[in-house]
N, C-alpha and C positions, 0 to 999 in steps of 0.2 A: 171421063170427067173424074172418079175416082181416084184414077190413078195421078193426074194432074195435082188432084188434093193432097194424096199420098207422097208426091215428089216437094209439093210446096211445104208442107208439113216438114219435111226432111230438111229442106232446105232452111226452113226454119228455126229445128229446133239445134244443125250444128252451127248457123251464125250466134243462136245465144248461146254453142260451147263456145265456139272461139271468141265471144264478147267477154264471156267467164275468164275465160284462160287468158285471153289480152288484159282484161281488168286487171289480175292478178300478177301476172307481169309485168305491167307497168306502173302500179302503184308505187307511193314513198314506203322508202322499209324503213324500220321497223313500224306495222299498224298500231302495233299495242304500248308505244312507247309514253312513257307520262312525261310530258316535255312544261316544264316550270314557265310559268308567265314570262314573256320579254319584256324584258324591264322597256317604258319608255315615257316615262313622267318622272327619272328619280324624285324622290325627295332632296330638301336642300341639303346644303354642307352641316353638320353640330361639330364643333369644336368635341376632342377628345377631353374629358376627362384629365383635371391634372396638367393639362399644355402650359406651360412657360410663356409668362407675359411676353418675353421678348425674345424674338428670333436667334440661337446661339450659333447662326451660321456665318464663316469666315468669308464665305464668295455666292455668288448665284451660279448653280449648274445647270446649264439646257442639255438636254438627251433631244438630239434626231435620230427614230429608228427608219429608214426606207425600208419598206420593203420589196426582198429579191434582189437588191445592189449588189451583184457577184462581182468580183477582183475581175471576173475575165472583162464584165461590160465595162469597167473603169477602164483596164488598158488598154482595149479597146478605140477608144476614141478621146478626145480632149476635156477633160474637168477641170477646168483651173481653179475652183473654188475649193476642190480635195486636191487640189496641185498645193495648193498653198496649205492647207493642214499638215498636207506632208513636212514641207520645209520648214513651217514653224511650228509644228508640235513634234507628239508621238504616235506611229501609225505600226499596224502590219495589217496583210491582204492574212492571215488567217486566225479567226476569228471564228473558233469551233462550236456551233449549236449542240444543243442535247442530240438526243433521239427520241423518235423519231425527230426528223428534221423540219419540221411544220410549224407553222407561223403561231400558233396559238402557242402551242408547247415551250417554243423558241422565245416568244416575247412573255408569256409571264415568268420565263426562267431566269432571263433578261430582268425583270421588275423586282422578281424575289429575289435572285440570287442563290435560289434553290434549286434542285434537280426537281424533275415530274414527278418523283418517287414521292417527296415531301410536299410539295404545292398542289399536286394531283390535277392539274393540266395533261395530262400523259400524251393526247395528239388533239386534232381538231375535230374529231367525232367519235364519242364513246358511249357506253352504256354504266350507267351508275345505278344497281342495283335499286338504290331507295331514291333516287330524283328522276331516273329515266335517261331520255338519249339530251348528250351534251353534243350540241351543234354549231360551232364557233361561236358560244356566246363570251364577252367581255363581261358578264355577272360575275363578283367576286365571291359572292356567295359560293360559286362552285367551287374556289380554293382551299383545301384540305389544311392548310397549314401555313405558315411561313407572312412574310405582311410583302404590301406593294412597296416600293421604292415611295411615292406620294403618301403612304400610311404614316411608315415610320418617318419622313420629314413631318408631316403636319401631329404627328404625336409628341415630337421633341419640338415643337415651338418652331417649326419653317412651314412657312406656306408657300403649298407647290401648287402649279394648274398639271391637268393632263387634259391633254386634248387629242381625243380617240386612243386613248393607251389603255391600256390594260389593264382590267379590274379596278377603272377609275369609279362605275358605278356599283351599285348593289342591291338587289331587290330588295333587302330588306332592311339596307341603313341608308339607303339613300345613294347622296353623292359622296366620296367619299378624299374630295382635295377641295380647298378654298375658290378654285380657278376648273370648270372642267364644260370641255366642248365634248358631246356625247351626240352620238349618234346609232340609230338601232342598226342600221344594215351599211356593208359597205359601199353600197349604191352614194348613200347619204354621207361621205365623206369628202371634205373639200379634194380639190386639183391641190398639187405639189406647193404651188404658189400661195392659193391661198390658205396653206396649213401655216406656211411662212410668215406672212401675211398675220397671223394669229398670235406668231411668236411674237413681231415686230412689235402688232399691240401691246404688246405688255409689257416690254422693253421699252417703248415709251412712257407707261405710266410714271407717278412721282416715286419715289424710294420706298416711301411707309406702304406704299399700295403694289410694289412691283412683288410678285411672285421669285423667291429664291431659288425653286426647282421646279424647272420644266419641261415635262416629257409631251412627246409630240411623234406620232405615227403618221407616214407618211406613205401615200401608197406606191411609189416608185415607180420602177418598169415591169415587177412582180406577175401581175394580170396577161400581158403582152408579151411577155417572153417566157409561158407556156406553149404560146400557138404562134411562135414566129424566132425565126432567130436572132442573135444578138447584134447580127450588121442588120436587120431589117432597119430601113427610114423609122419605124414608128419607137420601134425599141430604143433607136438611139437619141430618137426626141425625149422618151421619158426618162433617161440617163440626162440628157442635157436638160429639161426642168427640174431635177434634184438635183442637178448641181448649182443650177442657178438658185433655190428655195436654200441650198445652202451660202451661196453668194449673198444672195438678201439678209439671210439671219447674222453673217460677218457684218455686212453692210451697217445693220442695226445698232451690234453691240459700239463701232467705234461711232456711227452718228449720235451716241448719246454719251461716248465719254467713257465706254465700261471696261475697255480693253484690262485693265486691272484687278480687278474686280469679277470677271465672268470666267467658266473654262465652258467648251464646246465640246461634245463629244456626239459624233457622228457613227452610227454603226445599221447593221442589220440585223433580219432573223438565221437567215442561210443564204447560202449562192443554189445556182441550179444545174444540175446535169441533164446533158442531153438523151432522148427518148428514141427508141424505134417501134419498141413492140409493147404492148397493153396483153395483162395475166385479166384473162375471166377467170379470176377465184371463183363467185358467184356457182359458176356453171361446174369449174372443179369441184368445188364441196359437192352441189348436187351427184355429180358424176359418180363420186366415191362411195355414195350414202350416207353423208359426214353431215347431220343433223345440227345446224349450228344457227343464228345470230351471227353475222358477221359487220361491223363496219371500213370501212377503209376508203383510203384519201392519201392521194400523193403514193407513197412508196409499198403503205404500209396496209395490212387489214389485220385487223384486232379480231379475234375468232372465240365466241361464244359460245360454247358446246350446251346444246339441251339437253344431256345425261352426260358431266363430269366424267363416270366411268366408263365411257367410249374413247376418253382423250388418246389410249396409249395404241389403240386401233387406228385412228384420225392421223396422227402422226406417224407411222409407218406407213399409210395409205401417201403422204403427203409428201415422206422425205427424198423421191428417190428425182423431183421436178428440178433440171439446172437452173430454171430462169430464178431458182428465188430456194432462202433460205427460211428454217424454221427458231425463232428466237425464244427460248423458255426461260422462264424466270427462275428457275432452280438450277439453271446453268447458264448464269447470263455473261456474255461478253464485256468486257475491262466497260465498254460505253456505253450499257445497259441504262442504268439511273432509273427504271419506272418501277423498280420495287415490285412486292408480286399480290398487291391487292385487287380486289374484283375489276378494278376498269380496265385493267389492262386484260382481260380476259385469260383464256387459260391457254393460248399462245398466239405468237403474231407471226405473221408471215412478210416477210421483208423481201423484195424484189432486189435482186442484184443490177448492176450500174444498166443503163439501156432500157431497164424495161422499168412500167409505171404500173397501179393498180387503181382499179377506180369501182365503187359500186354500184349498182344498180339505182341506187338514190340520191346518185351524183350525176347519171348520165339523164340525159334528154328523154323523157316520157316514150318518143316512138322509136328508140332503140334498145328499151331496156330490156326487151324479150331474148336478146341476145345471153343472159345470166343461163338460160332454160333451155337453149338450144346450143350453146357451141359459137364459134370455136374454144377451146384451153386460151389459146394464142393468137393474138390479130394485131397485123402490122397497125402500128400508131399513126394516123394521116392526118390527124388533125395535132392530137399534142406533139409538139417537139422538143419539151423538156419540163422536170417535172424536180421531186426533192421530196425528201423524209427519206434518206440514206443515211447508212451509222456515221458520223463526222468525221469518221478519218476516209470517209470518200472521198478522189480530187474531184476538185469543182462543187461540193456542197460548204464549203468553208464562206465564209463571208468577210466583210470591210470592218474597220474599227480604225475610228481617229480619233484625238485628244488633242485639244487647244487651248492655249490660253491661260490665264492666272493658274499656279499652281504646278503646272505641265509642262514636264521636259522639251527640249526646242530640238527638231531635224535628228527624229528619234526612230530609227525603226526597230519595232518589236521583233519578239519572235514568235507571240502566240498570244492568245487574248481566248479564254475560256467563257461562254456566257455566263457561268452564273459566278464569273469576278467583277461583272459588270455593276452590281448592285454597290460593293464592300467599296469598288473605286469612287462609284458618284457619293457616297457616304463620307467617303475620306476627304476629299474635292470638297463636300460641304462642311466637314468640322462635327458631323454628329457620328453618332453610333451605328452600325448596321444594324438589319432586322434581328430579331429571335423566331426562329433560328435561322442561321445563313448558313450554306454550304462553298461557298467560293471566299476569296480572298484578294486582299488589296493588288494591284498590280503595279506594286513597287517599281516596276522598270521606268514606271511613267511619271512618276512623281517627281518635281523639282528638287526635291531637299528628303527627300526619302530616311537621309539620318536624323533627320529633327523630328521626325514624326515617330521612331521607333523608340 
């Protein structure tokens, strides 16, 4: 009997280590992170200070960003909605994101016309010393610097809507355009259609009530063509609902008469590259003794040392891996842009083409234990393509179109920088860009380009 007791005993006390040691492996990381309220009641819109009775803009510009609309899923298969921006506007299939190459990073760099360095978006999950872990939130609160594209209109006297764009709201002013469709998670974002649908609305209002800039996030084939490829049926369904959400939005402007009067510009955050193999950073740092905080998402993991003076140990331990390079901010590459303050940690690890990086607080609860155990490297069977590579990757490039009042006809570019995106919708409406802006008009595109200089 004893010994029965003695084995159940046993038995006991190593199910509550392995409950321990599971718990602990499969928890969210970071435990100790101070994560800021989710905004989800903003407060209403207040007029800036100082705004100009009357709107001083020449046209109304609508921004569709899709996102994940790569050049390859367009030619790919039939869009005749971007068939026709092509032929009557100015387009090119490369349209270079920051870096990393991630949706948050990429769309508020997109809104500013800043690099990450200055807006301080740097990727879609980081550590901010005095706020804690930034986890794809649209709070503009987080933005260090630089104003939205919707700021600087509705501070010079245009009233724009955003709807799901970027740093539309802000915990602590509110909403922060005349017009804003907000939603907390991206569960809670319409279908393609009825983002369109949205625009349409407002396109119909009367003149005095119609919104002059509007920006509109769309979630494209993005989600779907991580874990499937680009001729999958589903993939190429959500290519053909953004094309059509772009159909509808043309459709809009001449059922109301605006061809005139409106320019269109259609773009993304990044395209995607395809995936094989998945880096357990996680399990390498452990493996090394490389004591860190780490986040990472898409390509990239941002590395956090819990004693700074181990860095120059950490990265000799780290540099001899092919699947992945080490990016330092006192030796950054020509496409760096993240400056070398606390979010970006004290180096990043950037996967090279094929392989992807994911943390532990990204994966599924009952695989996370995998950080603790191994492998370095495991074949990728679920993701098939993924993004946050330096922009001069092929296949991380993205779409950029132009239409309409103002806008060169049957124009193809040769390059479209994100953060010129801001300076051009600025131009397109007759005001000013933000303070401070880092990109620049893209004169190729402009109809009269000598009148404006």
């Amino acid at each position: 009997m004893r010994i029965l007791q003695t084995i159940g005993l046993l038995v006991a006390v190593g199910l509550l280590c392995f409950a321990v040691w599971f718990y602990r492996t499969t928890r969210d990381y970071p435990e100790d992170a101070r994560r800021p309220p989710v905004v989800t009641y903003p407060a209403e819109f207040q007029l800036p200070a100082g705004t100009p009775p009357e709107s001083p803009a020449r046209r109304t510009v609508i921004v569709m960003l899709i996102d994940g609309l790569a050049p390859a899923m367009v030619e790919a298969q039939a869009t005749p909605a971007l068939d026709r921006l092509r032929r009557e506007g100015s387009w090119t299939h490369h349209m270079l994101p920051p870096f990393p190459s991630m949706s948050l990073s990429s769309g508020f760099t997109i809104s500013t016309g800043c690099w990450p360095e200055h807006h301080g978006i740097v990727t879609n999950r980081f550590f901010d010393p005095e706020r804690g872990l930034y986890d794809h939130s649209f709070d503009a609160d987080w933005v260090t610097a630089c104003e939205q594209l919707h700021e600087v209109a509705e501070r010079q006297g245009v009233p724009a809507a955003a709807l799901g764009w970027y740093g539309e709201v802000s915990a602590s002013r509110g909403k922060l355009a005349s017009t804003v469709r907000y939603a907390t998670t991206l569960e809670e974002f319409p279908p393609d259609h009825l983002r369109a649908e949205q625009i349409t609305e407002l396109l119909r209002l009367p003149e005095a009530e119609r919104p002059q800039l509007i920006l509109a996030y769309f979630k494209g084939p993005d989600e779907l063509a991580h874990f499937s490829e680009i001729d999958d049926p589903e993939v190429r369904e959500a290519v053909t609902a953004a094309d059509r959400a772009v159909g509808a939005v043309l459709d809009a402007i001449e059922a109301q008469g605006l061809e005139e009067v409106v320019a269109l510009i259609v773009t993304t955050d990044h395209g995607l590259v395809p995936v094989t193999h998945l880096i357990n950073i996680g399990y390498i740092l452990r493996k090394h003794g490389i004591e860190a905080r780490m986040l990472a998402t898409g390509t990239t993991a941002f590395v956090y040392l819990d004693d700074p003076s181990t860095r120059a140990d950490a990265l000799a331990k780290l540099s001899g891996y092919p699947e992945f390079e080490l990016v330092l901010p006192e030796a950054p590459p020509p496409w760096y842009h993240l400056g070398s303050g606390p979010r970006t940690g004290d180096f990043i690890v950037s996967a090279r083409p094929g392989y992807a990086i994911e943390d532990r607080g990204m994966l599924p609860w009952f695989v996370r234990w995998v950080a603790w155990v191994g492998p370095e490297i495991v074949g990728s069977e679920v993701l098939v393509a993924s993004h946050g590579y330096p922009p001069d990757t092929p296949g991380i490039e993205g779409v950029f179109y132009a239409w309409g009042s103002g806008v060169r006809t049957g124009h193809e570019l040769t390059r479209v920088d994100a953060i010129d995106i801001h300076p051009t919708v600025t131009h397109l409406l007759g005001i000013a860009p933000g303070e401070p802006v880092d990109g620049k008009v893209v004169w190729e595109l402009v109809a009269d380009p000598d009148a404006a200089h």
